[in-house]
C-alpha positions as protocol buffer text, in pm:
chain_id: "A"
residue {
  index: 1
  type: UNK
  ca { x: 249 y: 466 z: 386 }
}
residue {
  index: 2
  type: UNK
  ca { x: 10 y: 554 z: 126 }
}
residue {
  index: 3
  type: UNK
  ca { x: 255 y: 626 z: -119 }
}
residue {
  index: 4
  type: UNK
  ca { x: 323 y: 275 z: -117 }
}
residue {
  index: 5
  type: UNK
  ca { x: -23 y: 258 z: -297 }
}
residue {
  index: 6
  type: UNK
  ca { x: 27 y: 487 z: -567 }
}
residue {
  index: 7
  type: UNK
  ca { x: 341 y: 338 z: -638 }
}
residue {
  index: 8
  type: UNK
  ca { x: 258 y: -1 z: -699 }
}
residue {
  index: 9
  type: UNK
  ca { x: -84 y: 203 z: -944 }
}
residue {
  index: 10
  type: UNK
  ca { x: 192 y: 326 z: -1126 }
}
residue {
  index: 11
  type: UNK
  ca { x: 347 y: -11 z: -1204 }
}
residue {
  index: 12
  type: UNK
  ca { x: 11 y: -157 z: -1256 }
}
residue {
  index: 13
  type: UNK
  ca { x: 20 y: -246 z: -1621 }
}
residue {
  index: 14
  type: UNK
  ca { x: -334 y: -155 z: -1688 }
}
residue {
  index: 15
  type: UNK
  ca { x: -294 y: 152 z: -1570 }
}
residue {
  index: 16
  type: UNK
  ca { x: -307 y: 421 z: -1872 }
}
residue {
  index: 17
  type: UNK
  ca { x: -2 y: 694 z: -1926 }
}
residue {
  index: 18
  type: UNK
  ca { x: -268 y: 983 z: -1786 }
}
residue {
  index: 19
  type: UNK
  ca { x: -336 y: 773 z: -1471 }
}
residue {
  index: 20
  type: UNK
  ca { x: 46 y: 721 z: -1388 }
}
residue {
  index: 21
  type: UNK
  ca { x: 112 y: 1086 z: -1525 }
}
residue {
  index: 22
  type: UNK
  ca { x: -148 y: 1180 z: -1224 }
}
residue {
  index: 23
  type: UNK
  ca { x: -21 y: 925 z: -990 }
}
residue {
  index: 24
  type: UNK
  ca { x: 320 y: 1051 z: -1091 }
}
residue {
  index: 25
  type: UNK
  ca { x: 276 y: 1417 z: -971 }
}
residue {
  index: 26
  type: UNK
  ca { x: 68 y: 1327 z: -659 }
}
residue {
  index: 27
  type: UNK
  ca { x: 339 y: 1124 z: -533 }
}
residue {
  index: 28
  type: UNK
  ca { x: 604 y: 1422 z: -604 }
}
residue {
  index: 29
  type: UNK
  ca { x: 359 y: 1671 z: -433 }
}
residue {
  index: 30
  type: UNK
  ca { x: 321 y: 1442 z: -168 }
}
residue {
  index: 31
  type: UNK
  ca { x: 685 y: 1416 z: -122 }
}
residue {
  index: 32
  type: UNK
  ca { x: 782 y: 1784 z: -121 }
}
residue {
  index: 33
  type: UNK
  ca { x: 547 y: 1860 z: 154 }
}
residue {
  index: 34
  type: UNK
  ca { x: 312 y: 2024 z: -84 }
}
residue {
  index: 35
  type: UNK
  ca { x: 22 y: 1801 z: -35 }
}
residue {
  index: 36
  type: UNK
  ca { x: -71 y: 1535 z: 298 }
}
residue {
  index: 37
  type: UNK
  ca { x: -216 y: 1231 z: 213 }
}
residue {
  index: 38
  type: UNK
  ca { x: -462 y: 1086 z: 448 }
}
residue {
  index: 39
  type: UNK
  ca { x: -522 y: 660 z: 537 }
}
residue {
  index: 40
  type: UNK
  ca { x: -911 y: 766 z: 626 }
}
residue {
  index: 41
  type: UNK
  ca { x: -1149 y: 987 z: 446 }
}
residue {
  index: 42
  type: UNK
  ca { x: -1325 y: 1237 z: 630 }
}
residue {
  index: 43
  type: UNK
  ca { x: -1692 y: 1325 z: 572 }
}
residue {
  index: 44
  type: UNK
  ca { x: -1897 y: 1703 z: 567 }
}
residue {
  index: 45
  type: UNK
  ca { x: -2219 y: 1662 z: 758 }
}
């Protein structure tokens, strides 16, 4: 699961209070059904 990822950012030591702020409320989006996060990026041609 990608959140997995942004966890483990958050608990990154070099990661800065802004960065795990961010992280912080992407995961809660995420988790409320307000935002999908994606594995694969999708490109605009």
């Amino acid at each position: 699961m990608p959140h997995y990822g942004m966890m483990v950012a958050i608990l990154d030591q070099s990661t800065s209070k802004k960065e795990r702020d961010s992280l912080d409320r992407l995961i809660r989006s995420s988790v409320k059904g307000r935002i999908q996060v994606a594995d694969e990026l999708s490109t605009v041609s």
